[in-house]
N, C-alpha and C positions, 0 to 999 in steps of 0.2 A: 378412387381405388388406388393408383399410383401412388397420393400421399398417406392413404391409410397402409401397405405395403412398407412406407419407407420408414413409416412410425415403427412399424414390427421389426424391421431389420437391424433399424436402431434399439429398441429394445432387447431384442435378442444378444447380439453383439455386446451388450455390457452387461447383460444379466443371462448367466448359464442356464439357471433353472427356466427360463423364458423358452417357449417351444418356436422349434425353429421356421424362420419363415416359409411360406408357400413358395413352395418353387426351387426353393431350397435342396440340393443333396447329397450325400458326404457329409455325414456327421464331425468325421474328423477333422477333415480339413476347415470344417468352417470352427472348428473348436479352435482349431492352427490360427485360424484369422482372427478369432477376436481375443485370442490369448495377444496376440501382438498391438491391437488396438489396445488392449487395458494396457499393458506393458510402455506400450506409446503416452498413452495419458500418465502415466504413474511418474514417467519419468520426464514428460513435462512437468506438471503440479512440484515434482522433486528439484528443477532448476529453479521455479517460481517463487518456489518456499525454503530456499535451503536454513532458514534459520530453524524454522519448524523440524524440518528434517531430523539436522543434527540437535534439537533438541529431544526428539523422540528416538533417534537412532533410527538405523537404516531398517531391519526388520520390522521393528512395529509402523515404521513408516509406510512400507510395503503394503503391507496390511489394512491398515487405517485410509490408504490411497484407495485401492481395491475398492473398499467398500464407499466411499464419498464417488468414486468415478461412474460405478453402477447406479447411482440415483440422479448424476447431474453429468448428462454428456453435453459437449463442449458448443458454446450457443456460437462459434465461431471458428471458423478453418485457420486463424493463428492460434496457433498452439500456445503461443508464446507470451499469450493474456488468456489463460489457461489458468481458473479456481476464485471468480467471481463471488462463489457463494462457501468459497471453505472458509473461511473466518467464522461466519452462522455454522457451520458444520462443526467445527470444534467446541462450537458453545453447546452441541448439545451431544455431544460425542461422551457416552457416559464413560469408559477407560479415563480420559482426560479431565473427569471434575472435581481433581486433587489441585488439577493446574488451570485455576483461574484467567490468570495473563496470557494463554496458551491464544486464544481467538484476538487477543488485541494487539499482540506480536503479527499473525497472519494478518492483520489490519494494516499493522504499517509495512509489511512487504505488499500488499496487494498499493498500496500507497504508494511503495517505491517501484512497481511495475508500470504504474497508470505516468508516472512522470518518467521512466525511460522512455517510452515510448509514446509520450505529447510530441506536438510540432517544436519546433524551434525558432526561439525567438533570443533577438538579441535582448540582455539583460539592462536596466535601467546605468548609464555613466552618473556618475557622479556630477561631474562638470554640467547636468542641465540641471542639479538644484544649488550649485556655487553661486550662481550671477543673481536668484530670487531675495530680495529683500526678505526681512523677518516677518513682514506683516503675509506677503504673496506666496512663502515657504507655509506657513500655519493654515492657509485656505487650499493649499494644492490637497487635489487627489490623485489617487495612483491606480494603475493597468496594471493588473495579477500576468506573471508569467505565467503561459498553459497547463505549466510543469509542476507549479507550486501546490503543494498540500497543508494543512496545517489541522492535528490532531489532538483531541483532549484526552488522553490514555489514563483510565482507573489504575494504573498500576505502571512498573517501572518497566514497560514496553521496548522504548529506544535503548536503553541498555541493554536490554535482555536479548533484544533484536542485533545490535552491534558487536557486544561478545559471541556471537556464534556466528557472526557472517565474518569472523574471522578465523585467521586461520593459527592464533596462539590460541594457547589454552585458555577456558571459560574460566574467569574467577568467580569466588562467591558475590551472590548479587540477592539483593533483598526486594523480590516482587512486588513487597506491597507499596511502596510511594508511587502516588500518581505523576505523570510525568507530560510535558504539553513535547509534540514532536514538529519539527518544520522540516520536510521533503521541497527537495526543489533541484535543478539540472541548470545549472547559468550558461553550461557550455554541454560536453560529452558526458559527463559525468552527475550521476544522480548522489545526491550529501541528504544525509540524513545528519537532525540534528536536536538537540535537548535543548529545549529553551526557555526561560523561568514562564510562572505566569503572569506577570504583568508585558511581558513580550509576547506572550499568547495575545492577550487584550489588545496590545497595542497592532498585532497584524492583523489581529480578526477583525477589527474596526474599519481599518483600512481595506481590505479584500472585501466590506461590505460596503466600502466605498464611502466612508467618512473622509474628513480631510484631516490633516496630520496632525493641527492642532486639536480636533475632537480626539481622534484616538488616542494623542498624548494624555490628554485628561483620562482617557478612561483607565490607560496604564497607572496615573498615577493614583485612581483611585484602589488599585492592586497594591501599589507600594510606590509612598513619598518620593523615596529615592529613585523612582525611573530616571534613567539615565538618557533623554533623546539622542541628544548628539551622538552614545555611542552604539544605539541601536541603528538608528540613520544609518553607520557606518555599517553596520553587520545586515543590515539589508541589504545594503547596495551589492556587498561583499558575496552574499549568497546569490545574490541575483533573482530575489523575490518579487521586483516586479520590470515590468519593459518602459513605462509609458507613464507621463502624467498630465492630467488635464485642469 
């Protein structure tokens, strides 16, 4: 009885037309309270997503929150990992299917949420792969930071994501090139970043726990020119992984 009760309250509470709970009474006042709960969710979802946001603008955002909040109340008391399922929400959000990139942009903020708030971990020094001979450097494999993400985006995502999480003006930016994203947090701060795809290859090899020299192979079956040496570097740099074994 209790948890069937707390299903209605919860239903109620985000959806108006939903009849109010048993036991319930003061229609107003409880209209008072769940106007502040959606209002609380809307402007979580609004910290969460602020690329979305100010790509849609504040009122349609309003609006658009409203109705995703009503259908998916929050599986979690932090707020602050608050729109697990908006990504799929925008994909089928019929206002929005002008804007393709619109769900894989929320993809890679929901990517950039999940790695603020991983554990912390010191990030891989350089100086343990200096002392490795060339043959014991080509068999190492490597321990993924908690924090690191790494995405295949149908479209130009990370730009489109990066123009609007700032605070200059949005230049013209062309949605359609696919673009590979690398999320990761070395210290306090979460980086987002564009990375070709033969360095997609080469992290995703590694994160499935290849050794350096398999991975390299597969980057270079992306393109001749993979550069090891200077991706090593931009790994270490971003702080992609802790650990190797």
């Amino acid at each position: 009885m209790q948890a069937s009760w707390q299903t209605g309250f919860s239903a109620a509470v985000l959806n108006p037309d939903h009849p109010l709970p048993i036991g319930i009474n003061g229609k107003k006042r409880f209209a008072v309270y769940r106007n502040n709960v959606v209002l609380g969710l809307t402007a979580a979802l609004a910290a969460n997503f602020p690329a979305i946001k100010r790509l849609v603008g504040d009122e349609f955002f309003a609006r658009m929150a409203k109705i995703f909040v009503s259908a998916n109340p929050p599986q979690s008391r932090l707020l602050a990992q608050y729109g697990g399922a908006f990504p799929d929400f925008l994909g089928r959000f019929e206002p929005l299917a002008a804007y393709p990139y619109m769900p894989h942009v929320a993809r890679l903020e929901l990517a950039w949420l999940a790695a603020f708030h991983e554990a912390d971990a010191a990030p891989l020094a350089g100086e343990e792969l200096a002392g490795l001979a060339p043959e014991q450097l080509a068999q190492t494999r490597f321990i993924a930071h908690p924090a690191t993400r790494l995405l295949a985006l149908p479209c130009a995502a990370v730009s489109i994501m990066a123009a609007n999480r700032s605070s200059e003006p949005v230049p013209a930016i062309d949605p359609a090139p696919a673009e590979f994203g690398l999320v990761t947090r070395p210290h306090l701060e979460v980086h987002v970043a564009h990375v070709s795809a033969s360095t997609h290859a080469f992290l995703t090899s590694l994160l499935q726990g290849k050794s350096l020299g398999e991975a390299a192979s597969c980057a270079s079956e992306q393109d001749q020119a993979f550069d090891l040496a200077a991706n090593l570097q931009c790994m270490l740099a971003a702080g992609v992984f802790t650990k190797t074994h």
